[in-house]
N, CA, C and O atoms as a Tripos MOL2 file, in Angstrom:
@<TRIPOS>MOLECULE
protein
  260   259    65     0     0
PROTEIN
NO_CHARGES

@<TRIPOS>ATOM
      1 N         -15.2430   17.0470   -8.8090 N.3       1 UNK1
      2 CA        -14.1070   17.5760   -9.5310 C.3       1 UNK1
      3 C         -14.3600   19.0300   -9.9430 C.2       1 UNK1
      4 O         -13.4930   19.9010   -9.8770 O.2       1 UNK1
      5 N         -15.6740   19.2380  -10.3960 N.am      2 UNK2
      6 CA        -15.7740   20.6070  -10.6810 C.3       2 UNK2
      7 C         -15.6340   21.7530   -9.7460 C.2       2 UNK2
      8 O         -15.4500   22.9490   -9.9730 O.2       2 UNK2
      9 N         -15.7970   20.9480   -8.3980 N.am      3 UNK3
     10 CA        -16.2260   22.3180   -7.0110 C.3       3 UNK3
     11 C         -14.5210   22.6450   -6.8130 C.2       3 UNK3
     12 O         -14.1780   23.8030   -6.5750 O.2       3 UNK3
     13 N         -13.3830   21.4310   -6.9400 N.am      4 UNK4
     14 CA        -12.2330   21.9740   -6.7710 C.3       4 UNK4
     15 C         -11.8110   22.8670   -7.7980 C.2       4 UNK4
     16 O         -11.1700   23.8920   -7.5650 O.2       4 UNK4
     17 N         -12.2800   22.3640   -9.3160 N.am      5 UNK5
     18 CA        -11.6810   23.1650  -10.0050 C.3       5 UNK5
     19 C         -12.0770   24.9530   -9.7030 C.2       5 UNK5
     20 O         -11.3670   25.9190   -9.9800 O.2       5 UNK5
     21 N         -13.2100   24.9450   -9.1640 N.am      6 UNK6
     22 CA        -13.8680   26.0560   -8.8930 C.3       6 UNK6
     23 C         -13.1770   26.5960   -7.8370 C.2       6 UNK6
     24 O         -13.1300   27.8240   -7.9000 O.2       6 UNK6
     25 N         -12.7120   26.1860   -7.0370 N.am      7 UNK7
     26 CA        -11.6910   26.1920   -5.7650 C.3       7 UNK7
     27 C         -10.1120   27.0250   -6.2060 C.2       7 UNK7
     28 O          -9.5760   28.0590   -5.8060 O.2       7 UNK7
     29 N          -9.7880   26.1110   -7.0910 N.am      8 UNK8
     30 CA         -8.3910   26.6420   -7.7500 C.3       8 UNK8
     31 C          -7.9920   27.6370   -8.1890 C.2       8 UNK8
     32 O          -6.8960   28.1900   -8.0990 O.2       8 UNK8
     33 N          -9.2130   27.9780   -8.8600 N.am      9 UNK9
     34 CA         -9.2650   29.1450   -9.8950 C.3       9 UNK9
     35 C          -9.4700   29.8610   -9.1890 C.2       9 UNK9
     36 O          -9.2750   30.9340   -9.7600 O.2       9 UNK9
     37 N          -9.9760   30.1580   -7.5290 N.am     10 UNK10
     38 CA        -10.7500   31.2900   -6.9390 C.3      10 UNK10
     39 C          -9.3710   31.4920   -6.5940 C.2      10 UNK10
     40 O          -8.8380   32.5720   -6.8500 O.2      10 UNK10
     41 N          -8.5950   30.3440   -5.9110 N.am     11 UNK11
     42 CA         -7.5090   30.8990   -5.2770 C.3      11 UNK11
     43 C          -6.0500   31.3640   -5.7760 C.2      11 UNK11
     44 O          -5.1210   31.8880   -5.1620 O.2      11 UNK11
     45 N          -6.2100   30.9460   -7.2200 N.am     12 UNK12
     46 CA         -5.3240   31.1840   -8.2050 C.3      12 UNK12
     47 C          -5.3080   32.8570   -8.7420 C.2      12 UNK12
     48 O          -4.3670   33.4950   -9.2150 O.2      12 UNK12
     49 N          -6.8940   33.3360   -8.4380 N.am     13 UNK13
     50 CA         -6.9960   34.3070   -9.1610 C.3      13 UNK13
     51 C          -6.5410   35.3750   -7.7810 C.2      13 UNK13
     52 O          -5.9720   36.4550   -7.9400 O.2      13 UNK13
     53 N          -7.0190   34.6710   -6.1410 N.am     14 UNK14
     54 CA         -6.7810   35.5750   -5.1760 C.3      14 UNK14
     55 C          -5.3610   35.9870   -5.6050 C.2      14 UNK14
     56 O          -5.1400   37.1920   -5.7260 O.2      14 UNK14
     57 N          -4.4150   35.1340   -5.8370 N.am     15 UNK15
     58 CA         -2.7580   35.0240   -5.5810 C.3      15 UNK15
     59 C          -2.0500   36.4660   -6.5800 C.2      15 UNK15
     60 O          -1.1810   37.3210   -6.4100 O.2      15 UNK15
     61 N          -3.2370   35.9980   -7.8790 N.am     16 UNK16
     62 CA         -3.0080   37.6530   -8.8180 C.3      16 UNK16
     63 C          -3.1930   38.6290   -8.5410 C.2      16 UNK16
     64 O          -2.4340   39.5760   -8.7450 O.2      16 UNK16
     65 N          -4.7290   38.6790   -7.7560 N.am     17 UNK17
     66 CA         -5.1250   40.1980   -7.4900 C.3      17 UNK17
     67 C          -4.0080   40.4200   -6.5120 C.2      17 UNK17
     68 O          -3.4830   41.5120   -6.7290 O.2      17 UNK17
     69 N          -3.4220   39.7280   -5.4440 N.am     18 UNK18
     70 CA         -2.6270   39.9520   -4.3080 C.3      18 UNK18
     71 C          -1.5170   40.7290   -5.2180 C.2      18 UNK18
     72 O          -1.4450   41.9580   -5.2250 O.2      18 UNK18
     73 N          -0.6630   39.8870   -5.9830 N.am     19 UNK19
     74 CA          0.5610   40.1890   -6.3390 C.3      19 UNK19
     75 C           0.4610   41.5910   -6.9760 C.2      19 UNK19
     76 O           1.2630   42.4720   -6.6670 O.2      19 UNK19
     77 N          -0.8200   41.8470   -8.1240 N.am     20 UNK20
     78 CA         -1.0730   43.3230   -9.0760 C.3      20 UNK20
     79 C          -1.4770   43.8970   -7.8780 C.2      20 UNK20
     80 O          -1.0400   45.0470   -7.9020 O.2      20 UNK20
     81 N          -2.1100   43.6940   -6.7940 N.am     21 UNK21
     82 CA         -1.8290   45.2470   -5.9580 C.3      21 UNK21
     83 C          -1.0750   45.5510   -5.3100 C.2      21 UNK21
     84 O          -0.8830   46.7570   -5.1530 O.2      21 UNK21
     85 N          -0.1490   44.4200   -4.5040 N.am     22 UNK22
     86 CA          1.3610   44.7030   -4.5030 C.3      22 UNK22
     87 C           2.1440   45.6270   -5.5200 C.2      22 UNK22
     88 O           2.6740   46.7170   -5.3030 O.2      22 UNK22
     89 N           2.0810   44.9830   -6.5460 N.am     23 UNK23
     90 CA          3.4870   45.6820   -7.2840 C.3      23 UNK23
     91 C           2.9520   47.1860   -7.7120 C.2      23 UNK23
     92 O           3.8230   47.9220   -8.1760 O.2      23 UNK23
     93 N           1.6340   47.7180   -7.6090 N.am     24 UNK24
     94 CA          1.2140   48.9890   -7.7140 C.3      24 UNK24
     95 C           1.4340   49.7440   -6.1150 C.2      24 UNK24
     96 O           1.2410   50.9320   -5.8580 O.2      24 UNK24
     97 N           1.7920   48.9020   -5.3690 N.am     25 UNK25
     98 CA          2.0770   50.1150   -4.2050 C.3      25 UNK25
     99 C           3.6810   50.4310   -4.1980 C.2      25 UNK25
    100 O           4.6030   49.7280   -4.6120 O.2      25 UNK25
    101 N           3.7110   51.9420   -3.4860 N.am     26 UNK26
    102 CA          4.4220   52.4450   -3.9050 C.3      26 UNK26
    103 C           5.7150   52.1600   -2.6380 C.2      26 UNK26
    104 O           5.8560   52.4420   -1.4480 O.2      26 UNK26
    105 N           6.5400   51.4060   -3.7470 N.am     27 UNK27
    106 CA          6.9090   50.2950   -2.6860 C.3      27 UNK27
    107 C           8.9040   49.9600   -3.2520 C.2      27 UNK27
    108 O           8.9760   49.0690   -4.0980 O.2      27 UNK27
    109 N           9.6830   50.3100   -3.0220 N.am     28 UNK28
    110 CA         10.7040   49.1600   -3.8920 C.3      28 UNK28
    111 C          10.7700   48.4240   -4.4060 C.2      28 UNK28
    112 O           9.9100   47.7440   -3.8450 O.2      28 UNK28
    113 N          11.2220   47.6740   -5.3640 N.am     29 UNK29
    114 CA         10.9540   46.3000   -6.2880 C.3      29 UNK29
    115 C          11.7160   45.3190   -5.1510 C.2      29 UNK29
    116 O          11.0570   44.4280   -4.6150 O.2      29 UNK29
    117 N          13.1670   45.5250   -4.7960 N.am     30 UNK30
    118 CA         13.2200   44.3230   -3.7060 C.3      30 UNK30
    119 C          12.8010   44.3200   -2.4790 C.2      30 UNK30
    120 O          12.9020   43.2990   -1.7990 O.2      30 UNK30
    121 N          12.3610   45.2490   -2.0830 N.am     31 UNK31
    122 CA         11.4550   45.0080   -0.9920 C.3      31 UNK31
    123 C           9.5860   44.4060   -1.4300 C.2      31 UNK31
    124 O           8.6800   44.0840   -0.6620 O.2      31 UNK31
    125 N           9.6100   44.4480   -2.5340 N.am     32 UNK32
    126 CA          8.3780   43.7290   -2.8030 C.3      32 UNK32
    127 C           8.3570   42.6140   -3.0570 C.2      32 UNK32
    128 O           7.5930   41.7990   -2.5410 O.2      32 UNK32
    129 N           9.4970   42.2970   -4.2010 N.am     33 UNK33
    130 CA         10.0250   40.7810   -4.0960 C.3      33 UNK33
    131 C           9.8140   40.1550   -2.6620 C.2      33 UNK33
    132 O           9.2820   39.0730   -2.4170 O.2      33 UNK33
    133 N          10.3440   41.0630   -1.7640 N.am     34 UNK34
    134 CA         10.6710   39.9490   -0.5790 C.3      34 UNK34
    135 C           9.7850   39.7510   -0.0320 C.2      34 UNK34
    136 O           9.6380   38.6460    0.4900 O.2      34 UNK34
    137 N           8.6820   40.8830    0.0940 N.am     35 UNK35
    138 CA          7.5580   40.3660    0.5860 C.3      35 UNK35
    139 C           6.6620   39.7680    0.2430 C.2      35 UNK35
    140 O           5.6810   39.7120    0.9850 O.2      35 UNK35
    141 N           6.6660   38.8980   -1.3840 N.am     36 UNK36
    142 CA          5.9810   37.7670   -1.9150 C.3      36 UNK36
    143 C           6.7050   37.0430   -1.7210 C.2      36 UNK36
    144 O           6.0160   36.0280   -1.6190 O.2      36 UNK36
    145 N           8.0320   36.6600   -1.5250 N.am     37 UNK37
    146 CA          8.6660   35.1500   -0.7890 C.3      37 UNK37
    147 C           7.8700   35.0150    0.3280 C.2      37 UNK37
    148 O           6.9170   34.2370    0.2770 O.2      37 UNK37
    149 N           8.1480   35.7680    1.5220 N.am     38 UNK38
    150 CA          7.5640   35.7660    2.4290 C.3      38 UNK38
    151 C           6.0420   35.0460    2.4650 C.2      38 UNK38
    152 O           5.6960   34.0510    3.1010 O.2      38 UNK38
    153 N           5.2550   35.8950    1.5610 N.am     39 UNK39
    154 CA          3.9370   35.9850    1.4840 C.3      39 UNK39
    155 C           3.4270   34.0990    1.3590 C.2      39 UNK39
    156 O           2.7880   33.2460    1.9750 O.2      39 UNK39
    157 N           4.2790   34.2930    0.0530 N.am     40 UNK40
    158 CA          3.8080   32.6390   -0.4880 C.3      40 UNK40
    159 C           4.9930   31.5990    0.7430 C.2      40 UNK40
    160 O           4.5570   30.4970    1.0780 O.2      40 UNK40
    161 N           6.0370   31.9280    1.1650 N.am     41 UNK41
    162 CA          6.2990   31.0980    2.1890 C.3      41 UNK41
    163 C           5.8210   30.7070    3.2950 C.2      41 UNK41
    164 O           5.9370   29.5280    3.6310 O.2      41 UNK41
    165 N           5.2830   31.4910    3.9580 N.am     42 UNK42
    166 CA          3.6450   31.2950    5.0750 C.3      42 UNK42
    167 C           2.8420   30.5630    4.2390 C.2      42 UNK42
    168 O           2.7350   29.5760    4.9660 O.2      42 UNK42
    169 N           2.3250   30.3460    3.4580 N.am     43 UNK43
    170 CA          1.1260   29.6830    2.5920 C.3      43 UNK43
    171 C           2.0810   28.4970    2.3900 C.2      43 UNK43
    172 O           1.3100   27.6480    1.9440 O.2      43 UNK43
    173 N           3.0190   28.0570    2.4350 N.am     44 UNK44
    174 CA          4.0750   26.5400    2.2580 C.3      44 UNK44
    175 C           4.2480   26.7930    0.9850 C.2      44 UNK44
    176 O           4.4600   25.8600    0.2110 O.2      44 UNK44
    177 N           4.1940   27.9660    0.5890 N.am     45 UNK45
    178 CA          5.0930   27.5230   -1.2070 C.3      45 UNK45
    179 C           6.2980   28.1150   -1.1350 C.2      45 UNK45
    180 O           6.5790   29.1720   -0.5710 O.2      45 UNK45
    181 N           6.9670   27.4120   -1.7080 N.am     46 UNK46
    182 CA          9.0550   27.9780   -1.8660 C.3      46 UNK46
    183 C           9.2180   28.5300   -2.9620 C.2      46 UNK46
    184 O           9.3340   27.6660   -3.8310 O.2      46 UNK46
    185 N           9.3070   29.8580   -3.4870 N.am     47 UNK47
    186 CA         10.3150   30.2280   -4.5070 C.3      47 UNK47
    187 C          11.0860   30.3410   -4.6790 C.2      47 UNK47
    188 O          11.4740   30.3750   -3.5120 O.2      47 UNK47
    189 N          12.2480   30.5200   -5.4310 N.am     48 UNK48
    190 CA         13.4540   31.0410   -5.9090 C.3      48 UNK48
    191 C          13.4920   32.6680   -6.0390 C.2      48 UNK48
    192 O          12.6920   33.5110   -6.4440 O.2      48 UNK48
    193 N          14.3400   32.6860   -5.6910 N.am     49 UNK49
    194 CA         14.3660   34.5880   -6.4370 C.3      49 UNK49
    195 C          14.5670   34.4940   -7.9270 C.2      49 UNK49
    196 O          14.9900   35.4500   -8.5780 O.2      49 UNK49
    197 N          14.2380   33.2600   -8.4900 N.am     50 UNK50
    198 CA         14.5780   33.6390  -10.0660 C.3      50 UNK50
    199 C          12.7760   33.4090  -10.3470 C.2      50 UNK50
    200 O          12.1920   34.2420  -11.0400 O.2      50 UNK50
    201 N          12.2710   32.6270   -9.9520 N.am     51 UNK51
    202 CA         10.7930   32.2160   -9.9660 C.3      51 UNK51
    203 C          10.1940   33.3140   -9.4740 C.2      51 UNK51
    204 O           9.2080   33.7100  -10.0970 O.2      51 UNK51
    205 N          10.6310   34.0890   -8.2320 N.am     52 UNK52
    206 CA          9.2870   35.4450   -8.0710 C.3      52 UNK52
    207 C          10.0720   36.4640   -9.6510 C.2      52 UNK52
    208 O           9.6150   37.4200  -10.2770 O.2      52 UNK52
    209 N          10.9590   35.9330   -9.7570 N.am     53 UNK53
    210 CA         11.1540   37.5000  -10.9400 C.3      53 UNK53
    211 C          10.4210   37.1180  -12.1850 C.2      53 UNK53
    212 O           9.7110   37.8950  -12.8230 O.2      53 UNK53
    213 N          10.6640   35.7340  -12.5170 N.am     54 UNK54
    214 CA          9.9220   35.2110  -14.0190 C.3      54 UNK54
    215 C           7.6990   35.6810  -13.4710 C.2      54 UNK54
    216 O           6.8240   35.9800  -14.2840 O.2      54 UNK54
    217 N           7.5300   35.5460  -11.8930 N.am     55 UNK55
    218 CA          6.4000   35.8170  -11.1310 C.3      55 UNK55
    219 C           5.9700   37.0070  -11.8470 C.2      55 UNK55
    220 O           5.0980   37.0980  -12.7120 O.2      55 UNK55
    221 N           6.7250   37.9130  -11.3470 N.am     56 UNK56
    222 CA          6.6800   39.3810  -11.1830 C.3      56 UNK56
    223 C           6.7160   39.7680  -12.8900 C.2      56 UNK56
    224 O           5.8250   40.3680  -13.4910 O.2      56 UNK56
    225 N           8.1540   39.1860  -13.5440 N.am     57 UNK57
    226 CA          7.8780   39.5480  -14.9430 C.3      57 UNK57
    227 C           6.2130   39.4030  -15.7890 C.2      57 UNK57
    228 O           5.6780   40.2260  -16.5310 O.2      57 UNK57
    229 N           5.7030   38.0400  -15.3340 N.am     58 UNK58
    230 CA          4.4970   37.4200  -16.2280 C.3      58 UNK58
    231 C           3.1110   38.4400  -15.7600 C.2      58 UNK58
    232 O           2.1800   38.5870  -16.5520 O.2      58 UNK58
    233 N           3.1100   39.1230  -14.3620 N.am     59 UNK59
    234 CA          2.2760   39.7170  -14.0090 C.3      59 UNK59
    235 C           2.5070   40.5360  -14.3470 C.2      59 UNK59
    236 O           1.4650   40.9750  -13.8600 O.2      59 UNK59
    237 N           3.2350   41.9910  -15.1320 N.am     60 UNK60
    238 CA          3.6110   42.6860  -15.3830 C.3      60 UNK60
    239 C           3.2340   42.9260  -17.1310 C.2      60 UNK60
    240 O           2.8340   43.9180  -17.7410 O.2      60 UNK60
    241 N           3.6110   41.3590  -17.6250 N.am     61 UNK61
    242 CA          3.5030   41.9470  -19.0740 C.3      61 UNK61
    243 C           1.5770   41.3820  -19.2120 C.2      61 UNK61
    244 O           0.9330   41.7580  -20.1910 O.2      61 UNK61
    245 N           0.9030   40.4840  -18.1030 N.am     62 UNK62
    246 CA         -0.4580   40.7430  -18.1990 C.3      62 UNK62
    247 C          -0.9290   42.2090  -17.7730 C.2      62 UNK62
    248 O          -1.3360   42.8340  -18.7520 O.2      62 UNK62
    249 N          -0.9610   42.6320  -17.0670 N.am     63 UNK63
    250 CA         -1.3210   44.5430  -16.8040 C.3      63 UNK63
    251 C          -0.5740   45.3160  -18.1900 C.2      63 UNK63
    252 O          -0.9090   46.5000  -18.1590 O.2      63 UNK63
    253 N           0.0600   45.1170  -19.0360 N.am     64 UNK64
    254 CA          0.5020   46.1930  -19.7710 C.3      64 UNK64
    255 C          -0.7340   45.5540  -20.9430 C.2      64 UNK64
    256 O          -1.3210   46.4770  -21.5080 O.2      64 UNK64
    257 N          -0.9850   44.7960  -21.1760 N.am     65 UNK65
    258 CA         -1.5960   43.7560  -22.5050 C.3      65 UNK65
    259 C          -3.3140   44.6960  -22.0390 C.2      65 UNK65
    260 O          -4.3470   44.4360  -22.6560 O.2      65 UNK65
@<TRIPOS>BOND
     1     1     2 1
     2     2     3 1
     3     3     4 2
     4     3     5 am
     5     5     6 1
     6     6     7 1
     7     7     8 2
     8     7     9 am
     9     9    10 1
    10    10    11 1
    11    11    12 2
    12    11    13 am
    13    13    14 1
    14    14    15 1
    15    15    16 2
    16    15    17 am
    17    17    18 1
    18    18    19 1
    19    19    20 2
    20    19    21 am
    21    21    22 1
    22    22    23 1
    23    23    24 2
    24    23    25 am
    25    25    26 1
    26    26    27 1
    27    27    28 2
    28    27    29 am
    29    29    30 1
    30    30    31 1
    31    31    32 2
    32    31    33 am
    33    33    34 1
    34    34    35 1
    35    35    36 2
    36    35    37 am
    37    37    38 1
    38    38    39 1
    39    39    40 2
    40    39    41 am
    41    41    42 1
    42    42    43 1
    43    43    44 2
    44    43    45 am
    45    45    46 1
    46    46    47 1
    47    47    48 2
    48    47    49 am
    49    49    50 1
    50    50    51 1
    51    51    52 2
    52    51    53 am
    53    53    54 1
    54    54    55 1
    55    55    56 2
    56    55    57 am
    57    57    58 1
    58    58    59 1
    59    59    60 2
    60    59    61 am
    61    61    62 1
    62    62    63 1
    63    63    64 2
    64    63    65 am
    65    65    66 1
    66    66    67 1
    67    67    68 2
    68    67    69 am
    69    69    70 1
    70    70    71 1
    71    71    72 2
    72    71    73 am
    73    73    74 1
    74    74    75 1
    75    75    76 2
    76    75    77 am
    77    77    78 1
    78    78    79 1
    79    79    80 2
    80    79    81 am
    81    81    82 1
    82    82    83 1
    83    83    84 2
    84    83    85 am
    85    85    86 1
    86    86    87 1
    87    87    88 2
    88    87    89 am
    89    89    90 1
    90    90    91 1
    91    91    92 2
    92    91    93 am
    93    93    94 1
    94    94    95 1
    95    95    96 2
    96    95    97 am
    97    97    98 1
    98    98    99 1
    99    99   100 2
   100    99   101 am
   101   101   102 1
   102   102   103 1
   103   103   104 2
   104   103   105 am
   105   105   106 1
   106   106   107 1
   107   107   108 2
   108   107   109 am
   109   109   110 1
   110   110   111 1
   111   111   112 2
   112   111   113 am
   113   113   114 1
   114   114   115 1
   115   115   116 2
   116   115   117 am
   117   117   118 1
   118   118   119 1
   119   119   120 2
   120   119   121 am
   121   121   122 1
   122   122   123 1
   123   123   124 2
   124   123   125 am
   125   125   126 1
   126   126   127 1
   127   127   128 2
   128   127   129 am
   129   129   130 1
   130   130   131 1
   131   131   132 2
   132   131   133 am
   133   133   134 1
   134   134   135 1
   135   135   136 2
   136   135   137 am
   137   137   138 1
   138   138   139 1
   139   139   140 2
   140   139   141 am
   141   141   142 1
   142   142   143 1
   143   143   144 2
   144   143   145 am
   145   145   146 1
   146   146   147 1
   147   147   148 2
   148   147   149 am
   149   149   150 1
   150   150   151 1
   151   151   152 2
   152   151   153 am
   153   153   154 1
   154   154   155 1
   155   155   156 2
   156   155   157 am
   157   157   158 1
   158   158   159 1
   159   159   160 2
   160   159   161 am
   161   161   162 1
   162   162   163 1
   163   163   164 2
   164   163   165 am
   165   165   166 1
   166   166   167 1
   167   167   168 2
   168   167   169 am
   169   169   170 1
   170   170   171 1
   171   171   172 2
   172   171   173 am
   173   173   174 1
   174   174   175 1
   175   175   176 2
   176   175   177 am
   177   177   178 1
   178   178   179 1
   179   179   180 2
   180   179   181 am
   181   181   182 1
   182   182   183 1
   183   183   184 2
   184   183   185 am
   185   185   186 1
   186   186   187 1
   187   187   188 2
   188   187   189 am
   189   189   190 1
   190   190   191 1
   191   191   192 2
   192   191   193 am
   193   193   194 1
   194   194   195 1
   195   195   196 2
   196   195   197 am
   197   197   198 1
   198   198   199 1
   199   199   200 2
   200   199   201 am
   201   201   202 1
   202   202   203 1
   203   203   204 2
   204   203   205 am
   205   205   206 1
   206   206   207 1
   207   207   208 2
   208   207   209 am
   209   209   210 1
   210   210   211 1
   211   211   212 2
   212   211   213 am
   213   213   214 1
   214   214   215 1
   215   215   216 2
   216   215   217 am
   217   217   218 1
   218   218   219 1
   219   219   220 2
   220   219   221 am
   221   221   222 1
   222   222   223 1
   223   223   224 2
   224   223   225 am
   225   225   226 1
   226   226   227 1
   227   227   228 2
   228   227   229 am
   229   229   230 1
   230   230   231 1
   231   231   232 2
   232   231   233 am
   233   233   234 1
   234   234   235 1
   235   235   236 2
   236   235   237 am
   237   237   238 1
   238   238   239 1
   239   239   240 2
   240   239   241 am
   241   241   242 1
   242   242   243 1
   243   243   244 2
   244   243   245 am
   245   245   246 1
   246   246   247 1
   247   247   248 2
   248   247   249 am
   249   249   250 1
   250   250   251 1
   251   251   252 2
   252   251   253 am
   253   253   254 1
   254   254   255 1
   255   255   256 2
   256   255   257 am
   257   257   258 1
   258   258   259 1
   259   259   260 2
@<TRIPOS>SUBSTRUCTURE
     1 UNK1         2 RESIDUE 1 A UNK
     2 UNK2         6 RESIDUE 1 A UNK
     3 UNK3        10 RESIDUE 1 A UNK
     4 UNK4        14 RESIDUE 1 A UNK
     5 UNK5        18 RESIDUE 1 A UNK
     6 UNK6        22 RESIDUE 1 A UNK
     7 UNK7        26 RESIDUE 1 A UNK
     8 UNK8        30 RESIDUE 1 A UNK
     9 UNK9        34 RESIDUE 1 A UNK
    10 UNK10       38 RESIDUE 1 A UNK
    11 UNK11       42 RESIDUE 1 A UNK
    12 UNK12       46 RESIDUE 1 A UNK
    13 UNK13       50 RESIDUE 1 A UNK
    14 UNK14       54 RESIDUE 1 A UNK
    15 UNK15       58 RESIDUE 1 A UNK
    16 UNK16       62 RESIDUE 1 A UNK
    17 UNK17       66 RESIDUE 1 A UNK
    18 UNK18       70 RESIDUE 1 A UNK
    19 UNK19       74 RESIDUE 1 A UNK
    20 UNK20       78 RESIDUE 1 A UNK
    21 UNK21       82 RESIDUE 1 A UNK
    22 UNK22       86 RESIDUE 1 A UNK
    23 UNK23       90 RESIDUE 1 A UNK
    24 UNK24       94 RESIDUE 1 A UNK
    25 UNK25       98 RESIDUE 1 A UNK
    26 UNK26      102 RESIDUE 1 A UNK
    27 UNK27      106 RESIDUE 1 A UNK
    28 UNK28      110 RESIDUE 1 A UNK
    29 UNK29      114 RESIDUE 1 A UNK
    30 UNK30      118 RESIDUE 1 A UNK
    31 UNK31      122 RESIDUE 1 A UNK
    32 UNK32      126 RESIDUE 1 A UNK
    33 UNK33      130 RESIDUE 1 A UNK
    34 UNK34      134 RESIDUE 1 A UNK
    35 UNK35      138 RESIDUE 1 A UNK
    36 UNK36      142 RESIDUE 1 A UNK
    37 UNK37      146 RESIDUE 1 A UNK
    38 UNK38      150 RESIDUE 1 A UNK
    39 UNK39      154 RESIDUE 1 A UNK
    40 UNK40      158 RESIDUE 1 A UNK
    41 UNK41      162 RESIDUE 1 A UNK
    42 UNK42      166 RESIDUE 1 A UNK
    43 UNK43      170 RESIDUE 1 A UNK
    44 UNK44      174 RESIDUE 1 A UNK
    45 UNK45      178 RESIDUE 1 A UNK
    46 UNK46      182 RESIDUE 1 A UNK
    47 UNK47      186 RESIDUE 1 A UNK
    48 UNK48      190 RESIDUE 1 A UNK
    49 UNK49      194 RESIDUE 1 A UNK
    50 UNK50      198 RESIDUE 1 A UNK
    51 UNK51      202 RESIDUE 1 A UNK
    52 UNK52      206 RESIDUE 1 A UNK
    53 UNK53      210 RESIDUE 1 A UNK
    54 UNK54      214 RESIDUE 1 A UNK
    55 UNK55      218 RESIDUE 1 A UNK
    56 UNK56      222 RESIDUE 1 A UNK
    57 UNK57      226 RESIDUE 1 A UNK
    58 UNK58      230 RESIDUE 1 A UNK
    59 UNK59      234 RESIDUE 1 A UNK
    60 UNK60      238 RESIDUE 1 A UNK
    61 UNK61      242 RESIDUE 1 A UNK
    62 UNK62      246 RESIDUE 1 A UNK
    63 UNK63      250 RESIDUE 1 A UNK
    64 UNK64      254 RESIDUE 1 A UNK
    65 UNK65      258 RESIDUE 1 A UNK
């Protein structure tokens, strides 16, 4: 149980660093949006466009903190 939890967290934390260096390139906001649907849709996860924005919001107010 511990090696997954160790697992989760690695890949939980990849998914952040991915998204914070996304949204620092110099990039459009909906064209970045779209390319984390995308991103996490290849990987089999489905968002909403209301879920990458609440995404995008929560990563946003962690980098300002």
């Amino acid at each position: 149980m511990k090696a997954l939890n160790i697992i989760s967290a690695f890949l939980g934390g990849a998914v952040v660093g991915c998204a914070v260096a996304m949204l620092f390139a110099p990039e459009k906001g909906s064209d970045l949006r779209s390319r984390i649907k995308d991103l996490l849709r290849k990987r089999g996860i489905d968002f909403s466009d209301d879920e990458v924005e609440q995404l995008v919001r929560q990563i946003s107010a962690q980098i300002e903190e």
